[in-house]
N, C-alpha and C positions, 0 to 999 in steps of 0.2 A: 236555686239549689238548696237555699237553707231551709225551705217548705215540704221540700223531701227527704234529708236526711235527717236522721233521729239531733236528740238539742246533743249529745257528744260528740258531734261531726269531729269537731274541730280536736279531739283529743284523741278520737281513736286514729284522725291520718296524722298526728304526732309521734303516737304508739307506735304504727306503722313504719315511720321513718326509722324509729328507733331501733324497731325488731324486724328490719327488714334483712332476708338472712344473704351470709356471703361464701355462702356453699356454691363449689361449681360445678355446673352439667354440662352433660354432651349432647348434643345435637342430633335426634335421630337422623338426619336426613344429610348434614354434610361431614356431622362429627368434630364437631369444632369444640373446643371447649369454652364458656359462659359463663358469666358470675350475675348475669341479672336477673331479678325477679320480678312479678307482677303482685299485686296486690289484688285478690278475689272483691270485684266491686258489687257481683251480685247478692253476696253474705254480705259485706258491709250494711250495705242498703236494708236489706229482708232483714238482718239479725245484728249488726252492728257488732261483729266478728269479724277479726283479725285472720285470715287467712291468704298464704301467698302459693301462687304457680309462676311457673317458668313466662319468662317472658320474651319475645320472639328472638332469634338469632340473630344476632350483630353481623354474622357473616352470610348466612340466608339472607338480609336485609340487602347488606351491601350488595351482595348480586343480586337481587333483585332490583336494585335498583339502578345497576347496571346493564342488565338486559332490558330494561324499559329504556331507558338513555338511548342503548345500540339501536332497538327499534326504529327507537323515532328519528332517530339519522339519518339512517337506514332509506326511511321513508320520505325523509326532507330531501334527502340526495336524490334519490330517484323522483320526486317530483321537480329537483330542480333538473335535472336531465329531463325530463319530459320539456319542461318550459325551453332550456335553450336549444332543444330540437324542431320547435314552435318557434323560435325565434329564430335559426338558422333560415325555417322552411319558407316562414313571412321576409325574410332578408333579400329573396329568389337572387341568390351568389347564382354566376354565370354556369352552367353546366361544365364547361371547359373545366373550371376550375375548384367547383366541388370538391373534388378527388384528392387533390393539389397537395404532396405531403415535401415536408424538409428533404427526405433523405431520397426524392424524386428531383427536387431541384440541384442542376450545377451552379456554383459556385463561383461565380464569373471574376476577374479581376477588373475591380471597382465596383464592387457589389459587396464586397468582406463586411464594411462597418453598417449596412443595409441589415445581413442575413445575422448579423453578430447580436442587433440591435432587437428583432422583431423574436428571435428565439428567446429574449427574456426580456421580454413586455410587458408583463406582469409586474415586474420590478422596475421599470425605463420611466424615462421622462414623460410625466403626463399629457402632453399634447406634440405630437411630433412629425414632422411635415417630409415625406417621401417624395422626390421629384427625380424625372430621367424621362430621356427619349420614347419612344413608341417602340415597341418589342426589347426591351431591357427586362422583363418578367417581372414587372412591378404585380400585374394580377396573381399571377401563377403566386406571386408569396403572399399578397393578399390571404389566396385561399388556402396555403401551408399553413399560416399563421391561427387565422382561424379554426383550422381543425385543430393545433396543436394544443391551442386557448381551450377549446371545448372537451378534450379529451382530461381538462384539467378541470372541469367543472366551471370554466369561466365562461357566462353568458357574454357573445358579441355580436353586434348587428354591421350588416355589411349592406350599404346603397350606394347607388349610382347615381352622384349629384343629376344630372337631367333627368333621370328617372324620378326622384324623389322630389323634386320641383317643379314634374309634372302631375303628380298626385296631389300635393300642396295645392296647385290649381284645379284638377279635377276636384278636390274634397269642395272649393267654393262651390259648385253647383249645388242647391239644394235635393235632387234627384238623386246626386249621385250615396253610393249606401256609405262608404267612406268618409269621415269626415276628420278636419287635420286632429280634434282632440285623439282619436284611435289613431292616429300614426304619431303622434307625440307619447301614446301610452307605448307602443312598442318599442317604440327610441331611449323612453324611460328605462325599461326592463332589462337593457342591457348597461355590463360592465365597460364595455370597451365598444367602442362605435370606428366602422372602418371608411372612412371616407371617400371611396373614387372616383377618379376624374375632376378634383376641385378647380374649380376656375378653368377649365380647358376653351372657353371662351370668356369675353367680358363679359358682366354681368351689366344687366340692363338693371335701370332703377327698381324693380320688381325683385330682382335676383339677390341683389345686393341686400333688400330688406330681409329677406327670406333669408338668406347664410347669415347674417348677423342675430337673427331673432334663432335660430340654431343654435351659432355657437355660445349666445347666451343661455339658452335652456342645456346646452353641455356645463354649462360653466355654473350655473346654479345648481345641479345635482351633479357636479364634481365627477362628471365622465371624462374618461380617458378618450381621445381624436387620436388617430393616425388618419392624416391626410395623405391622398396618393395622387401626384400629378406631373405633366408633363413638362406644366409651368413651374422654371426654377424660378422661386418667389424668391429666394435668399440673395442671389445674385444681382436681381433686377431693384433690389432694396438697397444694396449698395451701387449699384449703377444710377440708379434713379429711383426716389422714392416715389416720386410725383405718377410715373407708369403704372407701379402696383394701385393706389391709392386710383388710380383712372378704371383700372381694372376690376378690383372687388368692392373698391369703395373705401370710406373712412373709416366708417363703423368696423364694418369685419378685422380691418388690418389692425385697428387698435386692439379690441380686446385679442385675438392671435398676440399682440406684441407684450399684451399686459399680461396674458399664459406663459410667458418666456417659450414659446413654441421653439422644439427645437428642429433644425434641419437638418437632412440628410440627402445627397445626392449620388443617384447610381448612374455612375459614367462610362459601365462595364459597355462591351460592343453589344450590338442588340442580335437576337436571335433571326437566326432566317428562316 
């Protein structure tokens, strides 16, 4: 810079500061009133003259650059709805239950701290274990839940433990186009991961590895679990440890107990 400005650089942006004026103007465009000025850098430079204009508006400014802000929000938001619509459609939630809204579901007795719980999810205990009989509407609020979540801009992913343990296996085939890194990137991408059908059978040595290598990859990128199952794990924990631990295994049950998972049990009558 000192190779292009004249050798009084340094005294005429002195002068400058000095006689920089404090006259105020209006703003053709919002009308706002101004005290700043600019200093003419083309005459400085050409002729080493002191000359000032207006310099841009403080309130022009600010909304400007409040409408680039809104844009881009604007646009993060809608691309984040794009994503968990793609993440919904990759999740394939059961047809049945798609639809599935709160204010569709009854309200069963023994079902209150269930429907109380999953309607502010968001804010609930991070890993929390859903159990009740066959036809108690455990899915139908599955897919309440999830819509309610998505309407809120909260990406969730919803599988079907045998379904997604069959993938796990099909991705081993090298033919097959799937492979587990692509279904660990979509399990990624979601806030809330919906777990069902956990354990509705023992797991076989296979299985066991496979839910424990899960729930770690939840538990390193600090995903929220709701698990949904038939099996009251809570009960059969305090009846006998030794059955759960025969059931999922060691591994699984420990880090579940080192998450303080919390339980809940829906003992409402089941639908006919």
């Amino acid at each position: 810079m000192d190779k292009i400005l004249p050798k009084e650089t340094a005294s005429i942006w002195k002068k400058a500061a000095e006689t920089l004026p404090k006259d105020e103007w209006i703003c053709d465009i919002c009308h706002e009133v101004n005290t700043n000025w600019m200093p003419n850098m083309s005459l400085i430079l050409r002729e080493s003259k002191i000359e000032f204009h207006r310099g841009m508006c403080e309130n022009c400014r600010r909304l400007k650059d409040e409408k680039i802000i809104k844009e881009e929000n604007a646009m993060k938001l809608e691309d984040k709805k794009r994503k968990i619509q793609k993440l919904l459609a990759s999740s394939q939630i059961p047809p049945k239950v798609a639809d599935s809204t709160f204010d569709k579901l009854e309200i069963r007795k023994g079902a209150e701290k269930t429907f109380k719980t999953m309607k502010r999810l968001e804010n609930a205990d991070r890993w929390i274990y859903v159990s009740g009989t066959n036809n108690t509407g455990k899915t139908l609020l599955i897919g309440a839940t999830i819509n309610d979540l998505s309407s809120k801009n909260i990406p969730c992913y919803y599988f079907n433990e045998r379904s997604l343990f069959r993938r796990f296996k099909d991705a081993m085939d090298t033919k097959n186009n799937e492979s587990s890194y692509s279904i660990m990137r979509e399990l990624k991408s979601a806030e809330i991961i919906f777990w069902d059908d956990f354990s509705i059978f023992a797991y076989s040595p296979w299985e066991a590895g496979m839910a424990y290598d899960l729930l770690e990859f939840f538990d390193t990128y600090y995903k929220k679990i709701v698990f949904f199952s038939n099996f009251n794990l809570e009960d059969t924990l305090k009846e006998n440890a030794n059955n759960v631990e025969t059931r999922i295994g060691k591994r699984p049950l420990a880090r579940m107990q080192k998450n303080k998972t919390h339980y809940i049990h829906m003992d409402n009558e089941p639908f006919k």
